[in-house]
Legacy VTK file of the C-alpha trace (Angstrom):
# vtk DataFile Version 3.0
C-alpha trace
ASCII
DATASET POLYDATA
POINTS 229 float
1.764 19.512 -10.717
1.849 16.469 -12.804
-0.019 12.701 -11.133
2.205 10.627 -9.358
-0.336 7.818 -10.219
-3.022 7.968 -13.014
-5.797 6.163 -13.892
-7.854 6.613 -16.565
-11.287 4.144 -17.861
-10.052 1.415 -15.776
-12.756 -1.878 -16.837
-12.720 -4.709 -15.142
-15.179 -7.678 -15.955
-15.070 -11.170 -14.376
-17.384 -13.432 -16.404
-21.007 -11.738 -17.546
-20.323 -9.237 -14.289
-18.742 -5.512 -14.822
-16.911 -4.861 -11.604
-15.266 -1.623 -12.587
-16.382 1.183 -15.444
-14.602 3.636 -16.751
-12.659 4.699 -13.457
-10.951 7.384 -13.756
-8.453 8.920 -10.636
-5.067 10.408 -9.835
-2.599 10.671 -6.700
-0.326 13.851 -6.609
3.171 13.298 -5.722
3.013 13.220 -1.328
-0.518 13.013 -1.559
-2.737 11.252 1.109
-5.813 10.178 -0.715
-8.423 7.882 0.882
-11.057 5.593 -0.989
-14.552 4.612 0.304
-17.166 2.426 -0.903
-19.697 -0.546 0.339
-18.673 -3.865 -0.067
-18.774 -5.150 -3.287
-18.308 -2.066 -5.107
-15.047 -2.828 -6.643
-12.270 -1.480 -4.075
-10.105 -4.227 -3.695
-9.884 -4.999 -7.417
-9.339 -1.536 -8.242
-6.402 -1.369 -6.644
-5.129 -4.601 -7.490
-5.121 -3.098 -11.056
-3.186 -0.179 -9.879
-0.836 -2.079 -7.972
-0.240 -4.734 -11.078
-2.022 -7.972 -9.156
-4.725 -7.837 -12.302
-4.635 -6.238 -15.265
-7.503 -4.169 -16.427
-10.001 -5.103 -19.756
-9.575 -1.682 -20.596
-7.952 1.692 -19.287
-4.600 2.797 -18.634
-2.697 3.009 -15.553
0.589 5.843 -15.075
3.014 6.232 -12.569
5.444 8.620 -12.495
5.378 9.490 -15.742
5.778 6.203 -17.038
2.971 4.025 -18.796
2.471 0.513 -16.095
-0.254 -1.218 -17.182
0.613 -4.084 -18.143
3.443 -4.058 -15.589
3.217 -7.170 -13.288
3.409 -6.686 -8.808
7.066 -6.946 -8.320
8.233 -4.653 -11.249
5.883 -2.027 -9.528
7.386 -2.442 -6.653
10.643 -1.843 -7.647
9.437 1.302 -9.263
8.535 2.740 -5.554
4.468 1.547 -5.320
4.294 -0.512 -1.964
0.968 -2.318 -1.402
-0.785 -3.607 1.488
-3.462 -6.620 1.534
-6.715 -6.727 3.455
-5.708 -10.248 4.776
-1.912 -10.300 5.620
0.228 -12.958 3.892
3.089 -13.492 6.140
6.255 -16.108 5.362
5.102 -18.609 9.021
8.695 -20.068 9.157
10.528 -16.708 8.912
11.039 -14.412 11.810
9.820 -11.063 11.561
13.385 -9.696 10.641
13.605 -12.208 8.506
10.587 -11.396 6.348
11.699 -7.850 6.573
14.991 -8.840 4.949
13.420 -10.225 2.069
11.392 -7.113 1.016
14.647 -5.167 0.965
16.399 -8.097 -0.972
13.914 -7.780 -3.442
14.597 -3.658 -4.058
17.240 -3.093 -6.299
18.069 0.491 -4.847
20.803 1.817 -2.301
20.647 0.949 1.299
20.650 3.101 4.116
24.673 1.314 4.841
25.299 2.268 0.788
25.087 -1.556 0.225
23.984 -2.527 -3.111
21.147 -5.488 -3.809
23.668 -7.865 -2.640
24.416 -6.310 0.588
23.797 -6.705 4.277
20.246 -5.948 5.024
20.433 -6.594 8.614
21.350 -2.968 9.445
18.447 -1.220 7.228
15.827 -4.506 8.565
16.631 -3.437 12.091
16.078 0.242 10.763
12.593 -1.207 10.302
11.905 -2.927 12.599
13.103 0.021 14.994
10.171 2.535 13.129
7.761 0.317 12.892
7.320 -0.998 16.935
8.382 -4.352 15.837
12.128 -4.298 16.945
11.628 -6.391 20.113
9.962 -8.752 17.766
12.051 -9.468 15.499
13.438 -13.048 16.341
9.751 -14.045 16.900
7.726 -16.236 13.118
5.373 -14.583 11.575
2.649 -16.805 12.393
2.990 -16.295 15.781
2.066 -12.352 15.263
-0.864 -10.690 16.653
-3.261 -8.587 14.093
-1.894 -5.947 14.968
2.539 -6.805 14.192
0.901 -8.722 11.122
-0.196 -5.106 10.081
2.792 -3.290 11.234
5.129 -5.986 9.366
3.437 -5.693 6.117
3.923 -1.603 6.229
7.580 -2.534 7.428
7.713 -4.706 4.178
6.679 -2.167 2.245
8.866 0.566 3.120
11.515 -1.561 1.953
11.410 -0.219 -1.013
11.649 3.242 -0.109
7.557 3.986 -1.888
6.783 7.159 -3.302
3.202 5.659 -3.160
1.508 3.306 -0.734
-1.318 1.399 -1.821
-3.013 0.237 1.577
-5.811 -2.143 1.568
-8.114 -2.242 4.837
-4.811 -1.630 6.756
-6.895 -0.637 10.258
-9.119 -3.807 9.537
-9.693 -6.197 12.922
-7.089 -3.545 14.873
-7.731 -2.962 18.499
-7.818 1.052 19.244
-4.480 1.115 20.372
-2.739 -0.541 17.394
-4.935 1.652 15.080
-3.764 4.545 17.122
0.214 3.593 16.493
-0.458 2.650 12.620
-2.425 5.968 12.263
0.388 7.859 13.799
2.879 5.963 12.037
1.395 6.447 9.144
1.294 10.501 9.149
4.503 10.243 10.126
5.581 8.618 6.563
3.583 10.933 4.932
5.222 13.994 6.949
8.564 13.319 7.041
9.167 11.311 3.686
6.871 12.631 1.553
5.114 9.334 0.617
1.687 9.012 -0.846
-0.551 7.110 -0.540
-4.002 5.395 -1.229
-6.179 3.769 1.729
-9.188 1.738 1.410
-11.311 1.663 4.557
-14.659 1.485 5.688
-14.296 3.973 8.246
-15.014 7.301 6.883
-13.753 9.114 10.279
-10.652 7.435 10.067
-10.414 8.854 6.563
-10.961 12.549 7.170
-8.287 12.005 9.746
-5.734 11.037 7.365
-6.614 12.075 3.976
-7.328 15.208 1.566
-9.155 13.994 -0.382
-11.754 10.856 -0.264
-13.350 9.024 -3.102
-16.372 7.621 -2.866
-16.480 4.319 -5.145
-20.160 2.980 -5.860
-21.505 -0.411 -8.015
-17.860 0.064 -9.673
-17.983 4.054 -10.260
-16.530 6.409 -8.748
-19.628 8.624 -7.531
-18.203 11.578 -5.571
-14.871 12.996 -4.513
-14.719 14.874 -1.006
-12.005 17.657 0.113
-11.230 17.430 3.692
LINES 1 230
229 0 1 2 3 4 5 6 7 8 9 10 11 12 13 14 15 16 17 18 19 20 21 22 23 24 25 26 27 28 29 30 31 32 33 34 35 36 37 38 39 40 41 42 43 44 45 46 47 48 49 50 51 52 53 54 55 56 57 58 59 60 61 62 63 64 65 66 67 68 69 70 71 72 73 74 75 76 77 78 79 80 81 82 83 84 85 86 87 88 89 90 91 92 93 94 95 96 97 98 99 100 101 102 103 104 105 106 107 108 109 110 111 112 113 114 115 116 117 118 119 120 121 122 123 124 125 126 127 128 129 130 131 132 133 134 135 136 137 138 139 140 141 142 143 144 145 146 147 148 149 150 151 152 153 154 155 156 157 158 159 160 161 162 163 164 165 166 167 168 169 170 171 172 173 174 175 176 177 178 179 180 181 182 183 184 185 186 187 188 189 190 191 192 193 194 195 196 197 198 199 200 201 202 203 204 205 206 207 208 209 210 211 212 213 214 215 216 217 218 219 220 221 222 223 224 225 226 227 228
């Protein structure tokens, strides 16, 4: 079976210091893969290169088939790669449904009513909403959001696009055990039933086995060991 997502001698250098070199991964289509590492060993920008936030010195990034290097945030997202940050970025004056309606504004696809880009997204938002726990939230800003719907609403946002591959950074970070229960359970889900990959940074390697098949183990900007579950 051919990558969904390939990476091959990814460099990344900020000034004199070599973050990454010469990374080298893939994500099969449906595939739940989890990456590990101490801080400071180049997780977050790694996957800010794969999800087009940086681009790399060196290396070459795939998805799909299709060569994305060089391919900015947004136009990856409209190719199907959702991304999560390790400190949410929510729109304060927006409501939650709101915000939501944005993310699928931004998606050129088909929506769940068969509206095109220009359609009413209040139906497929509410859709959401609905899946995500955040339904009876929806009227309420952003900024008024616990930890916990911050993290929920940026996985809502990102299944706006409908992602063959989620790129989640830190997700479970700062969650109390029951919202890390829900988002673990909604996560599987996705996986299960849609078929969506993904990629999820965490520091907790229990939470990992739990989720993933495979873990990689990212050290001083290497990738040092790769673990079947």
């Amino acid at each position: 079976m051919n990558p969904l997502l390939s990476a091959e001698g990814i460099v990344k250098s900020f000034g004199v210091t070599q973050v990454l070199s010469g990374i080298s991964l893939s994500v099969a289509p449906g595939e739940p893969v989890g990456l590990f590492g101490p801080n400071g060993s180049g997780k977050t920008t790694l996957v800010n290169i794969l999800s087009g936030l940086l681009p790399p010195d060196a290396g070459t990034v795939r998805f799909d088939g299709k060569e994305i290097t060089r391919l900015p945030l947004d136009a990856r997202y409209r190719l199907g790669i959702a991304r999560t940050f390790q400190i949410p970025h929510p729109y304060p004056a927006l409501s939650v449904r709101e915000a939501v309606r944005v993310a699928l504004a931004v998606h050129p696809g088909k929506r769940t009513d068969g509206e095109g880009p220009r359609g009413n997204e209040e139906g497929p938002a509410e859709d959401l909403l609905a899946r995500t726990g955040l339904f009876d939230q929806r009227f309420v800003p952003c900024a008024k959001l616990s930890q916990g719907c911050l993290r929920r609403l940026e996985f809502a946002r990102g299944l706006a696009c409908r992602p063959k591959l989620l790129i989640l950074d830190e997700i479970f970070s700062a969650l109390s055990a029951a919202d890390e229960g829900d988002l673990t359970a909604l996560l599987r889900a996705t996986n299960r039933d849609e078929g969506t990959a993904f990629l999820l940074v965490s520091h907790n390697p229990p939470l990992l086995k739990s989720l993933c098949r495979r873990i990689l183990v990212l050290e001083e900007g290497r990738i040092v060991r790769e673990r079947v579950v």
